[in-house]
N, CA, C and O atoms as a Tinker XYZ file with bonds, in Angstrom:
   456  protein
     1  N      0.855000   -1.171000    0.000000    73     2
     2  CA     0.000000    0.000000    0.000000    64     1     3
     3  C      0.899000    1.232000    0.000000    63     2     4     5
     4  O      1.945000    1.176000    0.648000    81     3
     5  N      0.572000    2.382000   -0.697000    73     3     6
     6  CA     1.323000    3.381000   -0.842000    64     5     7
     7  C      1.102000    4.270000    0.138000    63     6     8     9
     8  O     -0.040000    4.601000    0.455000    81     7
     9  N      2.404000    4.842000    0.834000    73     7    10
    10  CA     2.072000    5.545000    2.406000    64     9    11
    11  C      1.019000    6.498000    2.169000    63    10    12    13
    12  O     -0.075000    6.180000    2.635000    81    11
    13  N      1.099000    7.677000    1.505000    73    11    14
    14  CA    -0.204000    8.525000    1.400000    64    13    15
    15  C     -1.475000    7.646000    1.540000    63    14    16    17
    16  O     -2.440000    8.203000    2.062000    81    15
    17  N     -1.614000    6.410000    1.167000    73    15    18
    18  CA    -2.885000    5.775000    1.015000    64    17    19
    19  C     -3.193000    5.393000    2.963000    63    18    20    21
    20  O     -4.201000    5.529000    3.657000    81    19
    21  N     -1.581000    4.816000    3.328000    73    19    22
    22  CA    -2.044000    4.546000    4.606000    64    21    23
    23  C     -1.755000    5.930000    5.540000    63    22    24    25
    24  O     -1.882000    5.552000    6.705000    81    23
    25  N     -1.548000    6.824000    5.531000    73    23    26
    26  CA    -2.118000    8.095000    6.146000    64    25    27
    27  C     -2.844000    8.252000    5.829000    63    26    28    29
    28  O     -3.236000    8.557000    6.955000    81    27
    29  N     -4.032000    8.456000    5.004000    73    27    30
    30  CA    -5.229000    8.774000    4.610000    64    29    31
    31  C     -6.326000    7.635000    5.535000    63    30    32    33
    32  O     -7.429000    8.003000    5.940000    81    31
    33  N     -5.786000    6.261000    5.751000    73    31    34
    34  CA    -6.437000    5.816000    6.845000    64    33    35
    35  C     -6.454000    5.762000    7.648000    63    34    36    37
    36  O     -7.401000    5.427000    8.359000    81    35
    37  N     -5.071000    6.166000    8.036000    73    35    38
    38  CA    -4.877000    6.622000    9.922000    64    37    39
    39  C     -5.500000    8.055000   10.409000    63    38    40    41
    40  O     -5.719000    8.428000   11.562000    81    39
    41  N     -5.744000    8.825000    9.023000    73    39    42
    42  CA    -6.239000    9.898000    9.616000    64    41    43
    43  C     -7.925000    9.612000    9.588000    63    42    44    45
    44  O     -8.617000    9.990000   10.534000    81    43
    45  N     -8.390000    9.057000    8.664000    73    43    46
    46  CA    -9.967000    8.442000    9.021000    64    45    47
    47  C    -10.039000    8.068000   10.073000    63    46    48    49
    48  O    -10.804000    8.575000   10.893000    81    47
    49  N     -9.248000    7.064000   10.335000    73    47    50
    50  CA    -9.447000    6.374000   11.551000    64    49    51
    51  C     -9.400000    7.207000   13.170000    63    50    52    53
    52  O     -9.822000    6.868000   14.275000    81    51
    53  N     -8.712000    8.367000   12.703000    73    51    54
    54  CA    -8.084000    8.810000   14.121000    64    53    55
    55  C     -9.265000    9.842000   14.352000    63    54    56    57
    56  O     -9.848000    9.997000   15.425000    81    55
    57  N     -9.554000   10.604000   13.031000    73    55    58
    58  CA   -10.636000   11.489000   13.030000    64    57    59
    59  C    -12.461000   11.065000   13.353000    63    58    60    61
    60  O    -13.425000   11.824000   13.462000    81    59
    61  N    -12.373000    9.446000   13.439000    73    59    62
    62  CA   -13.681000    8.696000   13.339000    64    61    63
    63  C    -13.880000    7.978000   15.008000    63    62    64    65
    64  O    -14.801000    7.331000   15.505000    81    63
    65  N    -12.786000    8.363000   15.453000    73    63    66
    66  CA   -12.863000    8.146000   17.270000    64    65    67
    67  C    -14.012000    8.611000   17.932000    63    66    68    69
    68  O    -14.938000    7.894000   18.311000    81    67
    69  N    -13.948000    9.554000   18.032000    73    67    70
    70  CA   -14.749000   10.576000   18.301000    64    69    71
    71  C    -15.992000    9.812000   18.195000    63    70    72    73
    72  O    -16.365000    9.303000   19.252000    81    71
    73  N    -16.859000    9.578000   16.963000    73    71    74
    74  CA   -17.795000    9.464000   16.413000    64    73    75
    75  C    -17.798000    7.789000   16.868000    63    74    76    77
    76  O    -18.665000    7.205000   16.218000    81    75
    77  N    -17.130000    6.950000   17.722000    73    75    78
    78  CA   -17.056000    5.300000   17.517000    64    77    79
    79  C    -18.507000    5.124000   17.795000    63    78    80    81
    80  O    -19.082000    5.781000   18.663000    81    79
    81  N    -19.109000    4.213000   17.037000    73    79    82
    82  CA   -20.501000    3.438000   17.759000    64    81    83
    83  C    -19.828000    2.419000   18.795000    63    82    84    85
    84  O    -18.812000    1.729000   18.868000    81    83
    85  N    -21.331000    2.806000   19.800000    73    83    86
    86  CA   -21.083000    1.779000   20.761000    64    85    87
    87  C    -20.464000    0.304000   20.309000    63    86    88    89
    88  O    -19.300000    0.019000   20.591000    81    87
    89  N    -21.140000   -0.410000   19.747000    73    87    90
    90  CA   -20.858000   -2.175000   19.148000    64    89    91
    91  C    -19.348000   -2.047000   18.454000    63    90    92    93
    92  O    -18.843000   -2.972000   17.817000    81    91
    93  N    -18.663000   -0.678000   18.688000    73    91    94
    94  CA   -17.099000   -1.187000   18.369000    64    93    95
    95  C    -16.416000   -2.170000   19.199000    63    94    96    97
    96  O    -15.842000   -3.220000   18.912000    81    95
    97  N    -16.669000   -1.431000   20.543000    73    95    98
    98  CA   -15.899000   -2.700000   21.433000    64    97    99
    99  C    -16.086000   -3.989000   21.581000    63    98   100   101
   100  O    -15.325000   -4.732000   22.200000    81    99
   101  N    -17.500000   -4.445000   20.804000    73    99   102
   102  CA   -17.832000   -5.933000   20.709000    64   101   103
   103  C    -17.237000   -6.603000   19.227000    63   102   104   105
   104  O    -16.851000   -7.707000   18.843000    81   103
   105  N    -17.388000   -5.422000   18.731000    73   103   106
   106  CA   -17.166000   -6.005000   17.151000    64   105   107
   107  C    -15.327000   -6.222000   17.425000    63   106   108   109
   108  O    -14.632000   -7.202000   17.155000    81   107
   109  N    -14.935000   -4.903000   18.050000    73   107   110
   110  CA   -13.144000   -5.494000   18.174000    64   109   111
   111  C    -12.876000   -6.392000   18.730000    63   110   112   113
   112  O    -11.946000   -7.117000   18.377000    81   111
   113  N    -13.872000   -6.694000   20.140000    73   111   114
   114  CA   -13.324000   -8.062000   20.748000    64   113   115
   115  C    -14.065000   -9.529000   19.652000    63   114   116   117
   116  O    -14.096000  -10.759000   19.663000    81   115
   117  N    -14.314000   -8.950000   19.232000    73   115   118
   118  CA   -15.005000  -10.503000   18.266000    64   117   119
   119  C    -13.887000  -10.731000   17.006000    63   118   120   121
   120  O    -13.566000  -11.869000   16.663000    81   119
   121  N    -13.675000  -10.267000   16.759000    73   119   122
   122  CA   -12.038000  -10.148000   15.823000    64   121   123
   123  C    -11.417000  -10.179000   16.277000    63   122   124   125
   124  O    -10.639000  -10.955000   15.721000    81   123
   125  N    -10.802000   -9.657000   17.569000    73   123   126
   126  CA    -9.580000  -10.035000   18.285000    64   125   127
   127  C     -9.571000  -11.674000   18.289000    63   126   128   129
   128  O     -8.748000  -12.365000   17.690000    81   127
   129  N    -10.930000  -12.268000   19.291000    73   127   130
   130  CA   -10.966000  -13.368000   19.667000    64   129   131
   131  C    -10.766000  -14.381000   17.820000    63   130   132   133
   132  O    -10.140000  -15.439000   17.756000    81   131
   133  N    -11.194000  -13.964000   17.032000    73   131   134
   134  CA   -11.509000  -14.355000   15.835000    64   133   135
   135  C    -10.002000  -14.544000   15.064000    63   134   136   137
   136  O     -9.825000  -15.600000   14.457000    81   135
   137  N     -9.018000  -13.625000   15.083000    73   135   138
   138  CA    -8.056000  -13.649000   14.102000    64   137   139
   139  C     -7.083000  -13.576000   14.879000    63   138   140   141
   140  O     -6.169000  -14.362000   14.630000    81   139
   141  N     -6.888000  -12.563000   16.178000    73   139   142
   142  CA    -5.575000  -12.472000   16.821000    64   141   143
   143  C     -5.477000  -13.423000   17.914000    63   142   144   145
   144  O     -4.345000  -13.857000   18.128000    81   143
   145  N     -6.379000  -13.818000   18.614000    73   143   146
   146  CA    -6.404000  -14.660000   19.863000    64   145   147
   147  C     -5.081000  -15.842000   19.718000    63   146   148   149
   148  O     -4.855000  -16.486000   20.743000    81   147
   149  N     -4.295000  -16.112000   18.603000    73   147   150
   150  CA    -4.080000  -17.450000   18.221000    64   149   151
   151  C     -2.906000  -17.286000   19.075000    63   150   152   153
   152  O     -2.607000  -17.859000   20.123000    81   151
   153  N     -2.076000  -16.036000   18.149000    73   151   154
   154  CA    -1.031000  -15.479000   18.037000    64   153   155
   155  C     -0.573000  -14.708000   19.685000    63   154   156   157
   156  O      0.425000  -15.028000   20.331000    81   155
   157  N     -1.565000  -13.683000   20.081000    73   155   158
   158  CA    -1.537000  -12.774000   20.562000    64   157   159
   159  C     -1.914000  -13.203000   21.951000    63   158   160   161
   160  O     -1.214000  -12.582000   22.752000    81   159
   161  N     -2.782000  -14.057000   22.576000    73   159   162
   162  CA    -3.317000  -14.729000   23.408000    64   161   163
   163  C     -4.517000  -14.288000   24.297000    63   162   164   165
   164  O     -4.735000  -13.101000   24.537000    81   163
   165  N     -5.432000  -15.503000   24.865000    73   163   166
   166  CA    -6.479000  -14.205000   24.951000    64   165   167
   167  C     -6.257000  -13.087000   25.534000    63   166   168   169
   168  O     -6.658000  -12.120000   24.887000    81   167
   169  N     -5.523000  -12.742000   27.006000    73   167   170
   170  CA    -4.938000  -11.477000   27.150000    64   169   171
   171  C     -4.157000  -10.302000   26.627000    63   170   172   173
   172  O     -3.801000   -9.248000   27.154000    81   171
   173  N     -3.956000  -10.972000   25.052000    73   171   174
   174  CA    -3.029000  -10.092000   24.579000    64   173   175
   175  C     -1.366000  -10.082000   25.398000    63   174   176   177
   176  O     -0.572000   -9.150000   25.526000    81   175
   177  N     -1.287000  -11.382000   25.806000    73   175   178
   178  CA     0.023000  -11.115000   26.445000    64   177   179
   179  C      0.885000  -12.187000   25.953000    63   178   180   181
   180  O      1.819000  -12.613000   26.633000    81   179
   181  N      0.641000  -12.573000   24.957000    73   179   182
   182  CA     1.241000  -13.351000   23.636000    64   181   183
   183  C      1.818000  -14.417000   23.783000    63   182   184   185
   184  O      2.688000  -14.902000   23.059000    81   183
   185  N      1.076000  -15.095000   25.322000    73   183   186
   186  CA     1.759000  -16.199000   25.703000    64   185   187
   187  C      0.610000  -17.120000   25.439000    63   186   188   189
   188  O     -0.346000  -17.395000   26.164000    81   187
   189  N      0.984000  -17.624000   23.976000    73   187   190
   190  CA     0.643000  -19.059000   23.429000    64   189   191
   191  C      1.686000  -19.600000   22.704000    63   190   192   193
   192  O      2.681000  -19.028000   22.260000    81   191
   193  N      1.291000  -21.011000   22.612000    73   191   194
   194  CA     1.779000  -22.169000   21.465000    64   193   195
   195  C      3.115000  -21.448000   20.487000    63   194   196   197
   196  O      4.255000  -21.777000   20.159000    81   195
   197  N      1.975000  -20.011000   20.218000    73   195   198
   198  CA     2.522000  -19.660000   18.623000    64   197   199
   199  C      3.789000  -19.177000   18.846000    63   198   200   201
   200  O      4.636000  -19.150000   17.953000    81   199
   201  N      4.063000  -18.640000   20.418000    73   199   202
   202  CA     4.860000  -18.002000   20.705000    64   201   203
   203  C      6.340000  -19.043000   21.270000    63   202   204   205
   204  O      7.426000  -18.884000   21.829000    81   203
   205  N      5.737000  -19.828000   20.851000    73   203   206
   206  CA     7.160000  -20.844000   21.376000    64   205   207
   207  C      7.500000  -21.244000   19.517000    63   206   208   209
   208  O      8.290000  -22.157000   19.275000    81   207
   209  N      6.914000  -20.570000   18.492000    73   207   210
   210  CA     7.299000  -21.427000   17.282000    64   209   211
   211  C      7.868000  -20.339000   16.541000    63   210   212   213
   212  O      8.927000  -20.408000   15.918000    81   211
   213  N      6.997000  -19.155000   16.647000    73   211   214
   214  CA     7.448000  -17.742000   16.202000    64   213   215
   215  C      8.486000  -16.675000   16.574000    63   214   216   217
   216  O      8.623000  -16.234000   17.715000    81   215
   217  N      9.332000  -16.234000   15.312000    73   215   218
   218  CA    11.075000  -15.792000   16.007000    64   217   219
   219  C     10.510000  -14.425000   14.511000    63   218   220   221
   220  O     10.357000  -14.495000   13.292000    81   219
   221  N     10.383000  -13.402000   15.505000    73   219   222
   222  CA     9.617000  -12.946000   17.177000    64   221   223
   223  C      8.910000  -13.542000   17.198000    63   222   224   225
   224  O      8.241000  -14.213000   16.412000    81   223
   225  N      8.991000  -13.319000   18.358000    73   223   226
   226  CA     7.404000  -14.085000   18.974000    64   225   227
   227  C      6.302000  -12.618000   18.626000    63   226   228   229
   228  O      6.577000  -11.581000   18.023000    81   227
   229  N      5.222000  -12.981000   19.170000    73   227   230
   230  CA     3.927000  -12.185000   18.813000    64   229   231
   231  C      4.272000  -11.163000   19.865000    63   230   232   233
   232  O      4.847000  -11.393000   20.929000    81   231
   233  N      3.743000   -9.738000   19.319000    73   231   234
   234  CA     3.802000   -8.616000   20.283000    64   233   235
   235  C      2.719000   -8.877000   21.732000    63   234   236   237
   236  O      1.661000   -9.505000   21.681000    81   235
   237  N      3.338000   -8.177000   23.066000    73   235   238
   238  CA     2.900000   -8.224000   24.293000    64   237   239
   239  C      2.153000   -6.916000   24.667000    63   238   240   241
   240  O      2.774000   -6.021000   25.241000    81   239
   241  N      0.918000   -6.785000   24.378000    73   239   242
   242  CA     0.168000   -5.897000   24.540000    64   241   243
   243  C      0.228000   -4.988000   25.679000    63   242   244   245
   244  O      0.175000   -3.758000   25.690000    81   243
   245  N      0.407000   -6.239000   27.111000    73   243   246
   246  CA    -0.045000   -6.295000   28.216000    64   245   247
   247  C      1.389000   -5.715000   28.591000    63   246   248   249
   248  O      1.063000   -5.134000   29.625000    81   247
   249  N      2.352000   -5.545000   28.499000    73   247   250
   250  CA     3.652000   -4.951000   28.622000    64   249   251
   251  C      4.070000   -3.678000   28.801000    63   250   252   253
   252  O      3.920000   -2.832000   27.920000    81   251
   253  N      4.627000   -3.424000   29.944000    73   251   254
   254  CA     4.698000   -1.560000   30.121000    64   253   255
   255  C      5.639000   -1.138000   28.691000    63   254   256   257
   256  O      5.159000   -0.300000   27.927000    81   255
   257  N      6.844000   -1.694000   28.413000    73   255   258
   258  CA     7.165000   -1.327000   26.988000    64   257   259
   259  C      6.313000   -0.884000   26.266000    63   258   260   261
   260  O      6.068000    0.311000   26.095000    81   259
   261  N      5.529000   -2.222000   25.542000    73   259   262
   262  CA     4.312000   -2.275000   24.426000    64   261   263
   263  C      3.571000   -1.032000   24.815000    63   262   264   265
   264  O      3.275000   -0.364000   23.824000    81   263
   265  N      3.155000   -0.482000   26.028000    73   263   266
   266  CA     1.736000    0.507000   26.557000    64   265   267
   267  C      2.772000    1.555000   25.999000    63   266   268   269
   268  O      2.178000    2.629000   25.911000    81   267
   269  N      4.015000    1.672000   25.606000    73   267   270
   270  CA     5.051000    3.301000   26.382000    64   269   271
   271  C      4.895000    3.056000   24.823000    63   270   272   273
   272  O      3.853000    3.660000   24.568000    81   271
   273  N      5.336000    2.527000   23.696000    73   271   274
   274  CA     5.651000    2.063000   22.435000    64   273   275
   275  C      4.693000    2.180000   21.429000    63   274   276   277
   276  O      4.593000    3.092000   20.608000    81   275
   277  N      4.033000    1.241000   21.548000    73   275   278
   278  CA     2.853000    1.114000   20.660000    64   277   279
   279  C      1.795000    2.198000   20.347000    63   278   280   281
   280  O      0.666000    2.169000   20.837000    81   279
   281  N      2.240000    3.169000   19.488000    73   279   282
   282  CA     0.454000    3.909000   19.298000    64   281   283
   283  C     -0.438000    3.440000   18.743000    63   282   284   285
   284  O     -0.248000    2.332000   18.241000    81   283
   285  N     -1.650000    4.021000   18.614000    73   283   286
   286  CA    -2.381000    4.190000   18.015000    64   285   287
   287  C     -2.505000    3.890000   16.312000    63   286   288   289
   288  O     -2.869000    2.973000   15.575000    81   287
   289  N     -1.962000    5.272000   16.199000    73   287   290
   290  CA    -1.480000    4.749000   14.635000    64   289   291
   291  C     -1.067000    4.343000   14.255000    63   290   292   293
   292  O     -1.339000    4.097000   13.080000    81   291
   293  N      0.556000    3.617000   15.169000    73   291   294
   294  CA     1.530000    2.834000   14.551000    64   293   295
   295  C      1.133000    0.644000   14.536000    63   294   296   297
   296  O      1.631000   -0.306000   13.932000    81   295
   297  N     -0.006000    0.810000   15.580000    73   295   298
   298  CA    -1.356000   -0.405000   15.698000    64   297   299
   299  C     -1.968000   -0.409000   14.488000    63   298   300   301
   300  O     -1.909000   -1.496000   13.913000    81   299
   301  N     -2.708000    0.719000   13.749000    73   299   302
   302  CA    -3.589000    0.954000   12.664000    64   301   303
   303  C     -2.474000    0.212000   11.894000    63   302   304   305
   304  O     -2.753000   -0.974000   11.721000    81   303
   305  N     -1.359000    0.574000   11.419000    73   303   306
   306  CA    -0.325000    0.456000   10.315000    64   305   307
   307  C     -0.372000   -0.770000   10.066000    63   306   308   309
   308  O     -0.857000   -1.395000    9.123000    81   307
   309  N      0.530000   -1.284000   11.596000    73   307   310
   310  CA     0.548000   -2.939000   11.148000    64   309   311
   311  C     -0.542000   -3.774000   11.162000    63   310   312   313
   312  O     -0.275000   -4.975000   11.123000    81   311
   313  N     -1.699000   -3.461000   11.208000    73   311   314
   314  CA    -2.798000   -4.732000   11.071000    64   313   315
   315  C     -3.199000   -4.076000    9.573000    63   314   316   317
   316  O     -3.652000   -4.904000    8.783000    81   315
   317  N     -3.077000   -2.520000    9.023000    73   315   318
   318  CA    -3.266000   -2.671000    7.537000    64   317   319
   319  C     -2.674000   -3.258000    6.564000    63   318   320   321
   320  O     -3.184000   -3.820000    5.594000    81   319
   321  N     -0.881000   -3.033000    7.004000    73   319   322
   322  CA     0.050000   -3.521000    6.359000    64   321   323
   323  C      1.179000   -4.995000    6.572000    63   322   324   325
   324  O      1.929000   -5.629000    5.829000    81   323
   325  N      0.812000   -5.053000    7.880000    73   323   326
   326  CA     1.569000   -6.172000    8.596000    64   325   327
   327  C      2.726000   -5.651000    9.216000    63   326   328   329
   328  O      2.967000   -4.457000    9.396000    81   327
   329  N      3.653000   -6.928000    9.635000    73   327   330
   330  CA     5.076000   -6.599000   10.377000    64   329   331
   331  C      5.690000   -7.359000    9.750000    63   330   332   333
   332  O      5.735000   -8.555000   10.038000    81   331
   333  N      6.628000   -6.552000    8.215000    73   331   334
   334  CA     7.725000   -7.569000    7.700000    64   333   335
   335  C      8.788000   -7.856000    8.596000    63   334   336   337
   336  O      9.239000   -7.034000    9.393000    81   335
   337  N      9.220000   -9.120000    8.455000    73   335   338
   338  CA    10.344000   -9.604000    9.368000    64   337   339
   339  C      9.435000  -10.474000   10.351000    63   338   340   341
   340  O      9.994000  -11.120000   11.237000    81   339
   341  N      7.855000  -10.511000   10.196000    73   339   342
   342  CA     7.209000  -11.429000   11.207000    64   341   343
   343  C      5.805000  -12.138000   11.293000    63   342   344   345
   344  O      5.003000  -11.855000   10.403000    81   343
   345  N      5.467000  -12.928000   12.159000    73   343   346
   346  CA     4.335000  -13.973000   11.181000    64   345   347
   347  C      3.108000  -11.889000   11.506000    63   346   348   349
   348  O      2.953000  -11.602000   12.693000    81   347
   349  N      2.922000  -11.582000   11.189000    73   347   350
   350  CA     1.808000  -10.527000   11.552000    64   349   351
   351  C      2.185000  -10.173000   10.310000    63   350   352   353
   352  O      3.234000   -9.693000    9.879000    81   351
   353  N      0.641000  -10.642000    9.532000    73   351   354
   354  CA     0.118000  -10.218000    8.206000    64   353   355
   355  C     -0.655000   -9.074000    8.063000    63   354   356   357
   356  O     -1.195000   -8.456000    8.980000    81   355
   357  N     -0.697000   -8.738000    6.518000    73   355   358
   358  CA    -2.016000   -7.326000    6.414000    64   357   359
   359  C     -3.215000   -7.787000    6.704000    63   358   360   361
   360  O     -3.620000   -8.567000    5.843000    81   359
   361  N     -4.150000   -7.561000    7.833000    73   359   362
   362  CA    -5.390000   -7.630000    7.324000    64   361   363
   363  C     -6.201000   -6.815000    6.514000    63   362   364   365
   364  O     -7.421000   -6.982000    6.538000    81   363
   365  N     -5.581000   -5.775000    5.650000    73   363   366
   366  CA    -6.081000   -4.790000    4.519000    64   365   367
   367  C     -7.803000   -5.534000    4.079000    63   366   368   369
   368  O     -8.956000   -5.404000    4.489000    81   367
   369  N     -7.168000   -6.240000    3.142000    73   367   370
   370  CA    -8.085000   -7.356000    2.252000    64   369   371
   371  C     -9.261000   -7.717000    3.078000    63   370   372   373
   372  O    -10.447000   -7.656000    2.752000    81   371
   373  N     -8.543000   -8.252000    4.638000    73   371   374
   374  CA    -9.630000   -8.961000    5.449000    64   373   375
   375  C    -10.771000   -8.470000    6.169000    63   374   376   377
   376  O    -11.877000   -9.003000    6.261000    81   375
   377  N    -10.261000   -7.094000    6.805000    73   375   378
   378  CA   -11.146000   -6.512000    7.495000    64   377   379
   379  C    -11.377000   -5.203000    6.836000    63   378   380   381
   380  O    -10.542000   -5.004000    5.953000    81   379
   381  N    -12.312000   -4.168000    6.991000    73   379   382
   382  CA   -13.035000   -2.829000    6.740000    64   381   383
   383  C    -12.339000   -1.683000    7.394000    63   382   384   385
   384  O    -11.493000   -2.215000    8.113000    81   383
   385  N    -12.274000   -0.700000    7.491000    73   383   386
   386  CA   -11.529000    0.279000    7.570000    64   385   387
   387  C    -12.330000    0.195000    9.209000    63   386   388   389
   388  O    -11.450000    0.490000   10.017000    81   387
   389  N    -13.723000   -0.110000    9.993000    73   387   390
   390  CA   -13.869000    0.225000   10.947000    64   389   391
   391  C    -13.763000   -0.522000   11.633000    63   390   392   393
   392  O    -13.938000   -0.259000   12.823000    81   391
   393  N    -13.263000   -2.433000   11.025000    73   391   394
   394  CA   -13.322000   -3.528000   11.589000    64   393   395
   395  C    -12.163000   -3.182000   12.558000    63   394   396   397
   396  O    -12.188000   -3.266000   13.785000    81   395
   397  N    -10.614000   -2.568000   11.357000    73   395   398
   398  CA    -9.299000   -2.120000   11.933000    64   397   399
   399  C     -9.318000   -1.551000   12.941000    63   398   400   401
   400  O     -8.819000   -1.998000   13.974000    81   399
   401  N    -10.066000   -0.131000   12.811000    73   399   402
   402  CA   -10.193000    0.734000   13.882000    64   401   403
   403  C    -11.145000   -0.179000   15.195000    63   402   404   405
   404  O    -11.045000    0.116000   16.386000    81   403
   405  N    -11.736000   -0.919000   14.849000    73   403   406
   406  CA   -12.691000   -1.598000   16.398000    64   405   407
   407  C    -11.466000   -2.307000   17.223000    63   406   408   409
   408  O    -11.320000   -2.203000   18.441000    81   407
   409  N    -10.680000   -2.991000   16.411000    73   407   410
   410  CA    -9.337000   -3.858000   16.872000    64   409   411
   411  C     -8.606000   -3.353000   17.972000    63   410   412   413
   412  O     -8.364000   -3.660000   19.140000    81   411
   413  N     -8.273000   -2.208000   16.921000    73   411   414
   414  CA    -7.356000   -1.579000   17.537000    64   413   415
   415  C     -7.575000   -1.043000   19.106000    63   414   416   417
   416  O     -6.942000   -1.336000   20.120000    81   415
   417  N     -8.613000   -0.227000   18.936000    73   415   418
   418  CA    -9.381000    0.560000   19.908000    64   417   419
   419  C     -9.892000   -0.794000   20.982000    63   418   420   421
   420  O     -9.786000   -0.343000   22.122000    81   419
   421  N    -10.338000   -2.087000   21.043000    73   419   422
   422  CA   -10.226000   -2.658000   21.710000    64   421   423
   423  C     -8.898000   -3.755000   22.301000    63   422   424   425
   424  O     -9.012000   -4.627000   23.161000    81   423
   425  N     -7.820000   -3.424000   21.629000    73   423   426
   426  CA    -6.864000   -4.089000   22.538000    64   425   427
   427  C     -6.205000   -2.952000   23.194000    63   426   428   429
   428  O     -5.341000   -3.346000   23.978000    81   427
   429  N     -6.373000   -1.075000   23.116000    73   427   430
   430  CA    -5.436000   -0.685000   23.580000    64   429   431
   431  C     -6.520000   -0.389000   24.794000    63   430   432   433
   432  O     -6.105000   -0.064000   25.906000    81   431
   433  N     -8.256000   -0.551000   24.453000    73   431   434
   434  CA    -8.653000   -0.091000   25.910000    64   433   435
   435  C     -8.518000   -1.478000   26.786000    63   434   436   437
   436  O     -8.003000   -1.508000   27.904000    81   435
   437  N     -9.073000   -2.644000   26.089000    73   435   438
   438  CA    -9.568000   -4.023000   27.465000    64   437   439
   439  C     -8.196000   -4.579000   27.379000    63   438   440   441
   440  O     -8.190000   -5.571000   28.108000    81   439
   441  N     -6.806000   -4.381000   26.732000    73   439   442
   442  CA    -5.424000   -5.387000   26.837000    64   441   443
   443  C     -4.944000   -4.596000   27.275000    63   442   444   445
   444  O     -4.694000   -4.910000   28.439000    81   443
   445  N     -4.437000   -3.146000   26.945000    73   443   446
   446  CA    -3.512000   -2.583000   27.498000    64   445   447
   447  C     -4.118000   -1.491000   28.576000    63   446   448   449
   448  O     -3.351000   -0.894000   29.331000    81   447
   449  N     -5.345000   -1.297000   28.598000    73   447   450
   450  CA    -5.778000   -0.182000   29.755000    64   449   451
   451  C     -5.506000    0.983000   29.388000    63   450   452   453
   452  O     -5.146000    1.755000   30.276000    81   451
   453  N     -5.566000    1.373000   28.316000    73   451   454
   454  CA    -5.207000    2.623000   27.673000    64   453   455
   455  C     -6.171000    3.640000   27.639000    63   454   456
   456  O     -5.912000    4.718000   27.104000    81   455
């Protein structure tokens, strides 16, 4: 994806906060549980299976690093585009521009307490 294209969705996304419908936080935890749970674990503290097979292992949500580290937008990025160098693919294709934003917005409020 061409960066202007993914600023143009981080700024939708960032500008569409504001406005979230309630059923985001269900719809993010239903995709979390749905696509990331595998990887990521249900706490988001990336201690599964996958994480004894995967070099990196899956990011630690639940981690004062990850909370100091991880924004917002830089969350939006890699679930549009992925993390080359690691199993974390684009979900571009997979999910909707508000599916991303529900994701997101629910692992940084119910995983990381944000």
């Amino acid at each position: 994806m061409d960066n202007w294209c993914v600023g143009l969705l981080v700024c939708l996304f960032s500008s569409s906060i504001a406005f979230a419908d309630p059923l985001d936080s269900v719809t993010g935890r239903d995709i979390f549980f749905k696509h990331c749970k595998a990887c990521h674990g249900n706490k988001g503290d990336g201690k599964t299976f996958a994480a004894n097979v995967l070099n990196p292992p899956p990011k630690n949500f639940t981690s004062e690093k990850s909370k100091q580290q991880l924004t917002e937008e830089g969350m939006i990025r890699s679930v549009v585009d992925g993390k080359k160098g690691t199993a974390m693919m684009s979900w571009e294709s997979q999910l909707t521009v508000q599916e991303i934003q529900a994701v997101v917005q629910y692992i940084r409020k119910e995983l990381m307490n944000l």
